[in-house]
N, CA, C and O atoms as a Maestro MAE file, in Angstrom:
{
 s_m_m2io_version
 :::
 2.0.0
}

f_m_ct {
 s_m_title
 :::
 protein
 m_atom[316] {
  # First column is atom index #
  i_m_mmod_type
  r_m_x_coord
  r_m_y_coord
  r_m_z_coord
  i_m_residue_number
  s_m_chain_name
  s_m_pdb_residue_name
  s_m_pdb_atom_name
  i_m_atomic_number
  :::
  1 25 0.851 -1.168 0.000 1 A "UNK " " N  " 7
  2 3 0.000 0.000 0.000 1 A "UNK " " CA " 6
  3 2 0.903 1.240 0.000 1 A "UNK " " C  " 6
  4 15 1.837 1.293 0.800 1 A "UNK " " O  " 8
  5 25 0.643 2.341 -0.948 2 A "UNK " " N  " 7
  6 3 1.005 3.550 -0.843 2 A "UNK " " CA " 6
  7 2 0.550 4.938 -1.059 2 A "UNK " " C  " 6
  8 15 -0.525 5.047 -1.648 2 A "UNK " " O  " 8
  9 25 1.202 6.105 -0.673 3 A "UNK " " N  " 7
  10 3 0.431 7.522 -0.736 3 A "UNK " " CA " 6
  11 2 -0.258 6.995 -1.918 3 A "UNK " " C  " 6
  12 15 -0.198 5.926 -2.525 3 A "UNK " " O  " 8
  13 25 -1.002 8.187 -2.072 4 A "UNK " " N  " 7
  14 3 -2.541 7.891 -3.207 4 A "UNK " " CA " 6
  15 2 -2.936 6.967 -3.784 4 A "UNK " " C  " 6
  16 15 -3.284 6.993 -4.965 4 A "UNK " " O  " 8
  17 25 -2.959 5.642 -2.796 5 A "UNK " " N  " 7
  18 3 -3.484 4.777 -3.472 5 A "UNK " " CA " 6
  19 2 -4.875 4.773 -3.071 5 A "UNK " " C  " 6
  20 15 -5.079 4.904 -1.865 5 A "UNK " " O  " 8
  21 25 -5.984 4.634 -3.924 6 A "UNK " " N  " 7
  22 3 -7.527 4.278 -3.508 6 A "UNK " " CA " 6
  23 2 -7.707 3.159 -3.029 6 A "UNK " " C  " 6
  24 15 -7.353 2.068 -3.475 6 A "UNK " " O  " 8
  25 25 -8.332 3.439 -1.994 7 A "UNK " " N  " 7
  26 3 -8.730 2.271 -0.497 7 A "UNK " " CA " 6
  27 2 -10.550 1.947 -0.526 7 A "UNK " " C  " 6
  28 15 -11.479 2.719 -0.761 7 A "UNK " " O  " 8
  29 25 -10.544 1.048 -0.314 8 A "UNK " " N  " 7
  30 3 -11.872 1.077 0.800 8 A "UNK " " CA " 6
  31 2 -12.176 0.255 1.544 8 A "UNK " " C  " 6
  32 15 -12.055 -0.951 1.326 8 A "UNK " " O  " 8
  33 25 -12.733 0.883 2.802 9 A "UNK " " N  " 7
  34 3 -12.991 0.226 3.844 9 A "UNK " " CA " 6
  35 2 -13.357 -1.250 3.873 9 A "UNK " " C  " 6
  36 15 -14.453 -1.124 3.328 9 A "UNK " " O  " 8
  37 25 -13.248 -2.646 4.120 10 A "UNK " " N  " 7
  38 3 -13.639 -3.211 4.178 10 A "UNK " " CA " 6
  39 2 -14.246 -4.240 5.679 10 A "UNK " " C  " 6
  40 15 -15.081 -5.133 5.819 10 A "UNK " " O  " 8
  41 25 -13.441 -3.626 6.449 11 A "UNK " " N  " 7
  42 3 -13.499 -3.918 8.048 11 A "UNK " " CA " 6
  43 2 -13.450 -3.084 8.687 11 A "UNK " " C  " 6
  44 15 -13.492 -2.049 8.022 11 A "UNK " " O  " 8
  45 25 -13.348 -2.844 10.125 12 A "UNK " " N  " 7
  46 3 -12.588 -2.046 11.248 12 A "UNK " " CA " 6
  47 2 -12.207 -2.837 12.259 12 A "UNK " " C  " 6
  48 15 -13.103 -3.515 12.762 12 A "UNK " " O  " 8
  49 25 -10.949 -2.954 12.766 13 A "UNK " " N  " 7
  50 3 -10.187 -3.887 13.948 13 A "UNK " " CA " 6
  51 2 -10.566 -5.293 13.300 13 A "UNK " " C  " 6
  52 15 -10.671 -6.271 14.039 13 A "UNK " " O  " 8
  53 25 -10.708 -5.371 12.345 14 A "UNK " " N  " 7
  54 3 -10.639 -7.232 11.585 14 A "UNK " " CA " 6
  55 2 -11.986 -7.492 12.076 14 A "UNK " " C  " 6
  56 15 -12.037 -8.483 12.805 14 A "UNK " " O  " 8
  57 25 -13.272 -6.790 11.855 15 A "UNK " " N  " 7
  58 3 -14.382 -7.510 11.747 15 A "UNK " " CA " 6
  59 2 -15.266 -6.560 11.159 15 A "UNK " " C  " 6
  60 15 -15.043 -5.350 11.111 15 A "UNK " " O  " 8
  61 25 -16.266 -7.131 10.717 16 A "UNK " " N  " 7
  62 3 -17.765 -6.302 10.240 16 A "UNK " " CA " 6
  63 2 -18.083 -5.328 11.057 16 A "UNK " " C  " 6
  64 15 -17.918 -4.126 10.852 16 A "UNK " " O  " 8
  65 25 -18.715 -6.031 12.345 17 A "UNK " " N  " 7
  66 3 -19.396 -5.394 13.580 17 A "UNK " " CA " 6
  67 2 -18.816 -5.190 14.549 17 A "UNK " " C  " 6
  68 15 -18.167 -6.170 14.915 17 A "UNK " " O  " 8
  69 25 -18.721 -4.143 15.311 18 A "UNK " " N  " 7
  70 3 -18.234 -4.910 16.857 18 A "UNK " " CA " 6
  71 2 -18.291 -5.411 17.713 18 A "UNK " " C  " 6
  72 15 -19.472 -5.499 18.050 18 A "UNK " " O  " 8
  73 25 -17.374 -6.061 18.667 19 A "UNK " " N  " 7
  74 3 -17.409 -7.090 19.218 19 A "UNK " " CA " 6
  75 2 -18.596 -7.001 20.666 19 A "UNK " " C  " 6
  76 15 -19.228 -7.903 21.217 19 A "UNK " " O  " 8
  77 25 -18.534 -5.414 20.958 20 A "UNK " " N  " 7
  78 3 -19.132 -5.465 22.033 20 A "UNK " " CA " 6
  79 2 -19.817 -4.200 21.994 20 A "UNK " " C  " 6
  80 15 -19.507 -3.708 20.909 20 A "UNK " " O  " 8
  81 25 -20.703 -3.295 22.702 21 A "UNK " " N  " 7
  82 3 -21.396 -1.852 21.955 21 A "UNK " " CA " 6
  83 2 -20.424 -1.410 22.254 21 A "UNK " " C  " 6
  84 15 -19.636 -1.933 23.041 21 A "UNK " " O  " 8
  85 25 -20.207 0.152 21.417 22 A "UNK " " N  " 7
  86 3 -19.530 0.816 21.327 22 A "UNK " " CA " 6
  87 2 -20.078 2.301 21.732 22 A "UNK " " C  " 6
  88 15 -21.293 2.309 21.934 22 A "UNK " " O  " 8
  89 25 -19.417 3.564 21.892 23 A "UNK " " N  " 7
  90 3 -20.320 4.603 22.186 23 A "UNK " " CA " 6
  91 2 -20.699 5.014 20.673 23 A "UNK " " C  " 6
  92 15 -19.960 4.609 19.776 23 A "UNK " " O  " 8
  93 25 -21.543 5.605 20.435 24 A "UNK " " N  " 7
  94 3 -21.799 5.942 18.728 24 A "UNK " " CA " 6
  95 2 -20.988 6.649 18.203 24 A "UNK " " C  " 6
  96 15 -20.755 6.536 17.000 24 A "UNK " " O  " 8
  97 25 -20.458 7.414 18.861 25 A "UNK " " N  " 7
  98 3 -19.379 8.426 17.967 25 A "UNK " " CA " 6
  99 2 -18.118 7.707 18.265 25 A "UNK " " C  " 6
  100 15 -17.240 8.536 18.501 25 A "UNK " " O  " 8
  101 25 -17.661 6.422 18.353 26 A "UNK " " N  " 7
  102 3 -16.959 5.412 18.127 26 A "UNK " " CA " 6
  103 2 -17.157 4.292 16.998 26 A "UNK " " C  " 6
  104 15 -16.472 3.287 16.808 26 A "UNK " " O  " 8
  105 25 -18.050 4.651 16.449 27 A "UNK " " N  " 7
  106 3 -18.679 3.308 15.547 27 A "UNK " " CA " 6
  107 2 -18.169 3.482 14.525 27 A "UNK " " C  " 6
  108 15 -18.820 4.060 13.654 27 A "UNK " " O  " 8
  109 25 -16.941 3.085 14.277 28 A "UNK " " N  " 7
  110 3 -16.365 3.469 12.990 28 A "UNK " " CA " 6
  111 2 -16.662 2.397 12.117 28 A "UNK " " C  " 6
  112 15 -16.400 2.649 10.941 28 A "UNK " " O  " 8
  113 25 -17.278 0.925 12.414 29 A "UNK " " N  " 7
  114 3 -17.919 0.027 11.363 29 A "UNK " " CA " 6
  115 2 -19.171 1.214 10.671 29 A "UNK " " C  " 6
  116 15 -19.818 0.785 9.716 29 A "UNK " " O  " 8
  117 25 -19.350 2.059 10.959 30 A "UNK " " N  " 7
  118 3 -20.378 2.778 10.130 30 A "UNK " " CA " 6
  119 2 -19.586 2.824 8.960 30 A "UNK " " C  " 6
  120 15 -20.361 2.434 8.087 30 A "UNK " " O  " 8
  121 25 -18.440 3.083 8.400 31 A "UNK " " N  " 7
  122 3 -17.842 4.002 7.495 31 A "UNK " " CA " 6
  123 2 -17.749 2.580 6.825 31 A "UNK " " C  " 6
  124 15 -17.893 2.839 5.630 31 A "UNK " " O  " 8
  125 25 -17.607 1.385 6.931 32 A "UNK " " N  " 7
  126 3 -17.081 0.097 5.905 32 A "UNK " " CA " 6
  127 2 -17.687 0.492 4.757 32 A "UNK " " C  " 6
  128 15 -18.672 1.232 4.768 32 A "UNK " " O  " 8
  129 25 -17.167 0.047 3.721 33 A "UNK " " N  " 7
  130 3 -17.517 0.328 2.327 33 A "UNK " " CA " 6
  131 2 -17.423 1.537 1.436 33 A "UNK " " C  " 6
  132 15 -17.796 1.689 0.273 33 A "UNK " " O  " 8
  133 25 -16.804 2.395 2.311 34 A "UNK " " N  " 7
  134 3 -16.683 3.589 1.826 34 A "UNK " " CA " 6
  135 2 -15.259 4.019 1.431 34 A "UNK " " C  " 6
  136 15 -14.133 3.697 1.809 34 A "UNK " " O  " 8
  137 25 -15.709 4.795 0.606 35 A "UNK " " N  " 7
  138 3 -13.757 5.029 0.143 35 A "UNK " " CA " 6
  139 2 -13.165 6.110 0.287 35 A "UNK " " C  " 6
  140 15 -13.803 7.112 0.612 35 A "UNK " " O  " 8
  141 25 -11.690 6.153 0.058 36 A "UNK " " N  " 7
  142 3 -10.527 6.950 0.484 36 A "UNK " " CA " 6
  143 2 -9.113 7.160 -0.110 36 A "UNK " " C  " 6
  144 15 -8.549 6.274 -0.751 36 A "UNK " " O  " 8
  145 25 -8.771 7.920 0.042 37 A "UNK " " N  " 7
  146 3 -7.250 7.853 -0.268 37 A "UNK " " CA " 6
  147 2 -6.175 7.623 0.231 37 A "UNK " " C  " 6
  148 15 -6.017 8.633 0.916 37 A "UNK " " O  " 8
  149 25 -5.002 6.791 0.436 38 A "UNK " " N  " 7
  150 3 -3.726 7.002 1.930 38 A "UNK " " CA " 6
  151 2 -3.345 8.419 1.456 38 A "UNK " " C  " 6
  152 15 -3.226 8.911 0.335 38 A "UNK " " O  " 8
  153 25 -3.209 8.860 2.601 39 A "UNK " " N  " 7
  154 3 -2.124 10.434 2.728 39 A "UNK " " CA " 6
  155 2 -1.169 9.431 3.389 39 A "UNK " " C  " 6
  156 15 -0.120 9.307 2.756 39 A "UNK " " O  " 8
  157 25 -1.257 8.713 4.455 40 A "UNK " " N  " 7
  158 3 -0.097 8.653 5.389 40 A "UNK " " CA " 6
  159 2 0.634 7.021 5.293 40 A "UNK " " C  " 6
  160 15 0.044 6.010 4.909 40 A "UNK " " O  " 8
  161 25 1.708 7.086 5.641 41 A "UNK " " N  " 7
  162 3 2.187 5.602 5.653 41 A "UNK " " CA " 6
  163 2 2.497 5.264 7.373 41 A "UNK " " C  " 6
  164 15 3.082 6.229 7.866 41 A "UNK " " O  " 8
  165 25 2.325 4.485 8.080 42 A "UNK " " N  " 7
  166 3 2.993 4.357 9.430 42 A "UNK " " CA " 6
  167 2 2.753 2.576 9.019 42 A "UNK " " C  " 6
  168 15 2.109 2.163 8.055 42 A "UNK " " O  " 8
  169 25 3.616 1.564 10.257 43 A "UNK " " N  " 7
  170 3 4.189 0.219 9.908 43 A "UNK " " CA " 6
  171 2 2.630 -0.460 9.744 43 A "UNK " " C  " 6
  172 15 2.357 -1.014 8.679 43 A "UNK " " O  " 8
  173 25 1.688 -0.400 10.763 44 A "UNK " " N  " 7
  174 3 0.391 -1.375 10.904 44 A "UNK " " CA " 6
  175 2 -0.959 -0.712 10.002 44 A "UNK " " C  " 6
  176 15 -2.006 -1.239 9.625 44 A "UNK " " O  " 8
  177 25 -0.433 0.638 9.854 45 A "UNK " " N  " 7
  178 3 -1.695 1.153 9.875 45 A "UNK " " CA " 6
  179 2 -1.448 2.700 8.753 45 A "UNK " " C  " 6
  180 15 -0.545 3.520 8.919 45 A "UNK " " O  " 8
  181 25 -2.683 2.769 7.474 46 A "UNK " " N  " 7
  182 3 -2.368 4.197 6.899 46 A "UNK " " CA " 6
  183 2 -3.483 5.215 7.511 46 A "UNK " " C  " 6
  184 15 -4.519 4.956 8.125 46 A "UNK " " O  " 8
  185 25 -2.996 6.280 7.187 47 A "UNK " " N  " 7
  186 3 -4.108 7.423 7.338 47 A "UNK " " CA " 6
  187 2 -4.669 7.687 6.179 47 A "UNK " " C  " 6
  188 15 -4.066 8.274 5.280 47 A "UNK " " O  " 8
  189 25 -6.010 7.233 6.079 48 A "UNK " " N  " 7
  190 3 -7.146 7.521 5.168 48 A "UNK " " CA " 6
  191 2 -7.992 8.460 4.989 48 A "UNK " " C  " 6
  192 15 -9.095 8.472 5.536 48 A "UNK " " O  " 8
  193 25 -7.479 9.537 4.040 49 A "UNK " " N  " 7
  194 3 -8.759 10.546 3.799 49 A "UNK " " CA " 6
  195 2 -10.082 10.410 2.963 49 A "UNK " " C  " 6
  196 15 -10.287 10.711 1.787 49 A "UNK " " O  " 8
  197 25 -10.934 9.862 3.924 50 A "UNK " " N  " 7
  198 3 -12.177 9.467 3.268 50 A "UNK " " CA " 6
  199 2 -12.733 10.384 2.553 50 A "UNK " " C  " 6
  200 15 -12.611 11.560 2.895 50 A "UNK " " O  " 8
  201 25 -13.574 9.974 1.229 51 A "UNK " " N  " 7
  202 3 -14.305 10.746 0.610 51 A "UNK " " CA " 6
  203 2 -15.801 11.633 1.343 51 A "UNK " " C  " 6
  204 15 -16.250 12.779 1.370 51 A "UNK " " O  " 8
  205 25 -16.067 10.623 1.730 52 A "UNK " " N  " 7
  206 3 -17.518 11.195 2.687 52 A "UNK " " CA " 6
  207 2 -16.557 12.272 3.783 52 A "UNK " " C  " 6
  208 15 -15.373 12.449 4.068 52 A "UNK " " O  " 8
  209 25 -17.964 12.852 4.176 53 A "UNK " " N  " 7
  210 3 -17.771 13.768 5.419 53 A "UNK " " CA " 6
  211 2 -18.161 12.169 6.348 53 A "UNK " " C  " 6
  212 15 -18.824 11.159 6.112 53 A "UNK " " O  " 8
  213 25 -17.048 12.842 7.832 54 A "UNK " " N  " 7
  214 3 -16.813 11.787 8.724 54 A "UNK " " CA " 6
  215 2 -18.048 12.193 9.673 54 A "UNK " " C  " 6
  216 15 -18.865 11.446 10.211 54 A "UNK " " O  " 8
  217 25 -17.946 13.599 9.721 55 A "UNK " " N  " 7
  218 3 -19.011 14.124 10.585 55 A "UNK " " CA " 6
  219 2 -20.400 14.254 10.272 55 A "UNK " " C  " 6
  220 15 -21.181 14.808 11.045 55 A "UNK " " O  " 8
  221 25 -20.709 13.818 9.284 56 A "UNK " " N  " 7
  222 3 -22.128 13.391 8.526 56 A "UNK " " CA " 6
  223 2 -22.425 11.885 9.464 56 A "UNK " " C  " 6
  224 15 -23.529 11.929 10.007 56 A "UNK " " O  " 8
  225 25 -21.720 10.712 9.715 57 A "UNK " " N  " 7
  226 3 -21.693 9.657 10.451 57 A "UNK " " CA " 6
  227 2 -21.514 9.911 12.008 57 A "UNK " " C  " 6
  228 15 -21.514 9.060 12.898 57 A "UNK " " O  " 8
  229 25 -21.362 11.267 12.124 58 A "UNK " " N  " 7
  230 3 -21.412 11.585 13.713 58 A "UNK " " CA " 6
  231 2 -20.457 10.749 14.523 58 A "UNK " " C  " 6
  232 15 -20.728 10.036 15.490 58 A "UNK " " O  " 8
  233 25 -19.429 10.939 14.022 59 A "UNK " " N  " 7
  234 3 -18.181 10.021 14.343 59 A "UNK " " CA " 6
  235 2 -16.956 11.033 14.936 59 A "UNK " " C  " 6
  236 15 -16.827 12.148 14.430 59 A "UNK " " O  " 8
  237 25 -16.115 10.617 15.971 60 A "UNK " " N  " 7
  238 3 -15.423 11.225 16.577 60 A "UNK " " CA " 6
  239 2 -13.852 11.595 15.166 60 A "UNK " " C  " 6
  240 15 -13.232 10.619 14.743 60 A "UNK " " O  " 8
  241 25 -13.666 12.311 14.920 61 A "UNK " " N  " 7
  242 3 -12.431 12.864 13.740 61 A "UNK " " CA " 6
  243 2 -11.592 13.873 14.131 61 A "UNK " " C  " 6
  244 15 -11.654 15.066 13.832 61 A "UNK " " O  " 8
  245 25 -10.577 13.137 15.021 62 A "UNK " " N  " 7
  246 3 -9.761 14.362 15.358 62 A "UNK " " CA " 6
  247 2 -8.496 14.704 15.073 62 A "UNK " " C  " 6
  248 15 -7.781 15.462 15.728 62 A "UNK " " O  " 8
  249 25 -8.163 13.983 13.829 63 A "UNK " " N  " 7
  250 3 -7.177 13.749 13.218 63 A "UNK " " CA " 6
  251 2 -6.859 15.104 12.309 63 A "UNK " " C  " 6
  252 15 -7.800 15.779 11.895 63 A "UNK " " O  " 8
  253 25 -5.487 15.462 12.023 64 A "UNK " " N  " 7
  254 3 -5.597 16.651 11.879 64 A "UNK " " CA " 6
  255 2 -5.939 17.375 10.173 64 A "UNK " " C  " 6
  256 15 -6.023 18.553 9.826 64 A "UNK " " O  " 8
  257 25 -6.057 16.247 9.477 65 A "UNK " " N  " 7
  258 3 -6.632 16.092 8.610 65 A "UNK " " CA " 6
  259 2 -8.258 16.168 8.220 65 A "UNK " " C  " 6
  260 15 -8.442 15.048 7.742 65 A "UNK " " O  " 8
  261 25 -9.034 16.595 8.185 66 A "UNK " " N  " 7
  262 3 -10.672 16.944 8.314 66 A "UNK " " CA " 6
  263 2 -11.315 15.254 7.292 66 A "UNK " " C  " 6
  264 15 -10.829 14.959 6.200 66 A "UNK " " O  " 8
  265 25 -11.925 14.787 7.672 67 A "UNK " " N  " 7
  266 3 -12.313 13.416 7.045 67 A "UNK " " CA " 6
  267 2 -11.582 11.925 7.198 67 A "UNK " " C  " 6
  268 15 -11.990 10.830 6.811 67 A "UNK " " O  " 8
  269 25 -10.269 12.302 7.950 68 A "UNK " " N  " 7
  270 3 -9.423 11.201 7.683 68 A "UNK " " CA " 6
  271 2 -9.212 10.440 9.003 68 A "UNK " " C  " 6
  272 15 -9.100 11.220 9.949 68 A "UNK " " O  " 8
  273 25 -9.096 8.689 9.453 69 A "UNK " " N  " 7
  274 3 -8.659 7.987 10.234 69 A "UNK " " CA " 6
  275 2 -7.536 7.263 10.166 69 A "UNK " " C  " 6
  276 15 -7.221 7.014 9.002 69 A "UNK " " O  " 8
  277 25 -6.802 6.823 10.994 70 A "UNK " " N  " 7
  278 3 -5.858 5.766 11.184 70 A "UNK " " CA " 6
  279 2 -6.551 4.389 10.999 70 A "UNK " " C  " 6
  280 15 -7.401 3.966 11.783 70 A "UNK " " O  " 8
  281 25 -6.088 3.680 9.822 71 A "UNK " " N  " 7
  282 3 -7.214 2.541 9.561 71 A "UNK " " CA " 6
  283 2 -6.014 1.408 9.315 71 A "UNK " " C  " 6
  284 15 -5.098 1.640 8.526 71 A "UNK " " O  " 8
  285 25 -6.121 -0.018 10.172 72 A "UNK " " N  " 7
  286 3 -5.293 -1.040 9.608 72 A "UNK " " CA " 6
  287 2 -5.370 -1.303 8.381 72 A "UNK " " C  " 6
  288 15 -6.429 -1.427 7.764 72 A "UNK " " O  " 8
  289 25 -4.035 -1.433 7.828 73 A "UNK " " N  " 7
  290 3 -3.990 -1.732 6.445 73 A "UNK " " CA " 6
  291 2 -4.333 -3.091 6.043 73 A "UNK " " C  " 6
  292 15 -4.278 -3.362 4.843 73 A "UNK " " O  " 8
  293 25 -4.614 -3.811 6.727 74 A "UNK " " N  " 7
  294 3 -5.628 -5.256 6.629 74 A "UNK " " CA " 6
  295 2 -7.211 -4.959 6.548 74 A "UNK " " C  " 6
  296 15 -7.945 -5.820 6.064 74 A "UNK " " O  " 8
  297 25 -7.769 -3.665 7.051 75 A "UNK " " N  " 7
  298 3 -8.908 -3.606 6.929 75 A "UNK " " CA " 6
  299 2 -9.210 -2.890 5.199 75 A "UNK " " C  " 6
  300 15 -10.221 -2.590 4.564 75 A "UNK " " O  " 8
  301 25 -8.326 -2.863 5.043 76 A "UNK " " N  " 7
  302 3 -8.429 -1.916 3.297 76 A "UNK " " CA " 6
  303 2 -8.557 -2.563 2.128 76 A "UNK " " C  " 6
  304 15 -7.918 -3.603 1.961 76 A "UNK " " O  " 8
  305 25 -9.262 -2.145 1.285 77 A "UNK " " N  " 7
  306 3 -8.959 -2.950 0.029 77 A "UNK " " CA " 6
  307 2 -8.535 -2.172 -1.306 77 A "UNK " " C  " 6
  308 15 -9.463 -1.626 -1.903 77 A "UNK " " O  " 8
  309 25 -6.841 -2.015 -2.021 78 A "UNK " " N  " 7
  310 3 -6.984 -0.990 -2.684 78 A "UNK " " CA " 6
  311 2 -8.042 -1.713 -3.869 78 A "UNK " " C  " 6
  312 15 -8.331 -2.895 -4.054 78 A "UNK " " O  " 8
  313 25 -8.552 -0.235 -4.697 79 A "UNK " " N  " 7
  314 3 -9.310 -0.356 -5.732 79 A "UNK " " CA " 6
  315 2 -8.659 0.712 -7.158 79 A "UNK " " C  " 6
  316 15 -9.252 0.730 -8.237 79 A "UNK " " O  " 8
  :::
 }
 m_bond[315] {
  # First column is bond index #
  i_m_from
  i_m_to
  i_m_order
  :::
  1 1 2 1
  2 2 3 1
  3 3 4 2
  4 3 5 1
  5 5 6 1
  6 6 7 1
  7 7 8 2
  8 7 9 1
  9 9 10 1
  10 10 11 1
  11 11 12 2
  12 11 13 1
  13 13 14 1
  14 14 15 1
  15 15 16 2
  16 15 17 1
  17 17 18 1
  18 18 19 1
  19 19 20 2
  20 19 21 1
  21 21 22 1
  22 22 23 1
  23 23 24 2
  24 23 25 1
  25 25 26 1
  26 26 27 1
  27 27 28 2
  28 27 29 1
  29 29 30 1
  30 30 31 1
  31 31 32 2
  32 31 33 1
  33 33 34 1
  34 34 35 1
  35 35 36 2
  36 35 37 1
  37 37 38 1
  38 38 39 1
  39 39 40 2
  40 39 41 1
  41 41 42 1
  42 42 43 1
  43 43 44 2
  44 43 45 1
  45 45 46 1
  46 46 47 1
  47 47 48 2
  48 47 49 1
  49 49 50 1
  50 50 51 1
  51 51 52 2
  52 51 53 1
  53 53 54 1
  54 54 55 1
  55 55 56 2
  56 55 57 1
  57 57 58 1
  58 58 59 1
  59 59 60 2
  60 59 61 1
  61 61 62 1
  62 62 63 1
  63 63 64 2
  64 63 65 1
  65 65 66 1
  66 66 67 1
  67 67 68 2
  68 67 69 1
  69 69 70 1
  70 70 71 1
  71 71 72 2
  72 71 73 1
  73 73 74 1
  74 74 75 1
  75 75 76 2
  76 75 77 1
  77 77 78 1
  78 78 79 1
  79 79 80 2
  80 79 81 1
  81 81 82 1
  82 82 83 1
  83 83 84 2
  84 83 85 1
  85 85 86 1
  86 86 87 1
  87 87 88 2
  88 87 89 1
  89 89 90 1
  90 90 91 1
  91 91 92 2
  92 91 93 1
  93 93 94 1
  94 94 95 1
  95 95 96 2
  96 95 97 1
  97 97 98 1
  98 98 99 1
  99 99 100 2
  100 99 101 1
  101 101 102 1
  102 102 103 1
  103 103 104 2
  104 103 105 1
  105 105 106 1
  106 106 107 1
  107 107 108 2
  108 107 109 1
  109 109 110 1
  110 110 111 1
  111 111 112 2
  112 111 113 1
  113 113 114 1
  114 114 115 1
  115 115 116 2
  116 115 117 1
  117 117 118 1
  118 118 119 1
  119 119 120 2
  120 119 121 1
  121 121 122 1
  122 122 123 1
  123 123 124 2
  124 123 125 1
  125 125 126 1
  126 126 127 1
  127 127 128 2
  128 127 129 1
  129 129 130 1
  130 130 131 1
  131 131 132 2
  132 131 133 1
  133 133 134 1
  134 134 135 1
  135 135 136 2
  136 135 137 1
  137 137 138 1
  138 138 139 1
  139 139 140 2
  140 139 141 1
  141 141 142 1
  142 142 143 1
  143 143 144 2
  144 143 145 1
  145 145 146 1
  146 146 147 1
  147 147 148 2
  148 147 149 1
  149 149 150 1
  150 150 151 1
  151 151 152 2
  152 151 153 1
  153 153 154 1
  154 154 155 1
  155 155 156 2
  156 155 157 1
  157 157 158 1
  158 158 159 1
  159 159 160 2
  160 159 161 1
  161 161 162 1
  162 162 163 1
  163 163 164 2
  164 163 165 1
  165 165 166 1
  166 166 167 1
  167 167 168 2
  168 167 169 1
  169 169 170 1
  170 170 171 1
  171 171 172 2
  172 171 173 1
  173 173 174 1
  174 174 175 1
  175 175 176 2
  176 175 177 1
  177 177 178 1
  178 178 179 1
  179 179 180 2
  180 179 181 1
  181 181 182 1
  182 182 183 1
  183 183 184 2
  184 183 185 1
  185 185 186 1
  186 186 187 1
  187 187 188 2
  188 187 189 1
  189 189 190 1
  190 190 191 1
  191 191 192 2
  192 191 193 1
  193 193 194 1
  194 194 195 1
  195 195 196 2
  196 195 197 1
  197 197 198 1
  198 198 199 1
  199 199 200 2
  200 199 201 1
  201 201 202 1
  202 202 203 1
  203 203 204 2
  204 203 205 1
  205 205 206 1
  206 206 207 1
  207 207 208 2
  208 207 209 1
  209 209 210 1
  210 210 211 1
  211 211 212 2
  212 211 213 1
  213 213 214 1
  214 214 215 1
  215 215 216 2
  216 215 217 1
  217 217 218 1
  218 218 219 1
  219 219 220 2
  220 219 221 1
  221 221 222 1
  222 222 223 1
  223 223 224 2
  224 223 225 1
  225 225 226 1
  226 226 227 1
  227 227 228 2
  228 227 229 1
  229 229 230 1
  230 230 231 1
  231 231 232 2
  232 231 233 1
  233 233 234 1
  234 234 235 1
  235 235 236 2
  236 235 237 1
  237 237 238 1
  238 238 239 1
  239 239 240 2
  240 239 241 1
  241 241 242 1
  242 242 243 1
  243 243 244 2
  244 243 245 1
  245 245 246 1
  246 246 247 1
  247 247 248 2
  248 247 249 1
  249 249 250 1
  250 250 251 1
  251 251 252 2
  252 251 253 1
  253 253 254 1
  254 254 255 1
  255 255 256 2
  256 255 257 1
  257 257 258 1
  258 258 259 1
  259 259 260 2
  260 259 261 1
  261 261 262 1
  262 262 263 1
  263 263 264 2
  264 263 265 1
  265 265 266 1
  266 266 267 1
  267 267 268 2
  268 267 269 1
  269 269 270 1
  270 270 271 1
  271 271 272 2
  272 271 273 1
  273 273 274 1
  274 274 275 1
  275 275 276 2
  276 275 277 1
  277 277 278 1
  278 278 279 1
  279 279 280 2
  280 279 281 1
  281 281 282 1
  282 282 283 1
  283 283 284 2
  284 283 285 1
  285 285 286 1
  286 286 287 1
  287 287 288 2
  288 287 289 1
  289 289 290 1
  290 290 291 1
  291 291 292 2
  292 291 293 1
  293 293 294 1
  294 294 295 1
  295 295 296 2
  296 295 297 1
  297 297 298 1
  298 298 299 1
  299 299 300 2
  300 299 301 1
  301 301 302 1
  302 302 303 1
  303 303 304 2
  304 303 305 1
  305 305 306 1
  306 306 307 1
  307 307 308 2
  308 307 309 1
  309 309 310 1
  310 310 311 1
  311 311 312 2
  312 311 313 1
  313 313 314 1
  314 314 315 1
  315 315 316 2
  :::
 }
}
């Protein structure tokens, strides 16, 4: 995987759903299926600037990037 490559979500933490409830503005299985770009490279994991607004999903985004998460690169699928 590298900078601008097109991603999309296909998991979060290696599953569909989560394992146990979550608070809602934690529910980042909301975003699966949706796509993105890497901006960032780090060893486990890229930073994904999603196409959607994050805050339309009422999701916590505090990354300093506006739309974008730290997403395992096992949960990605480039396209």
């Amino acid at each position: 995987m590298q900078v601008n490559d097109n991603v999309t979500l296909i998991a979060f933490l290696g599953t569909l759903t989560p394992e146990e409830s979550v608070n809602s503005t934690e529910n980042y299985w909301k975003l699966i299926g949706q796509g993105g770009q890497v901006i960032e490279l780090a060893e486990e994991r890229v930073l994904v600037k999603f196409q959607c607004n994050i805050d339309s999903f009422e999701l916590e985004n505090h990354n300093p990037v506006n739309d974008s998460l730290w997403i395992l690169r096992t949960d990605l699928q480039i396209v």
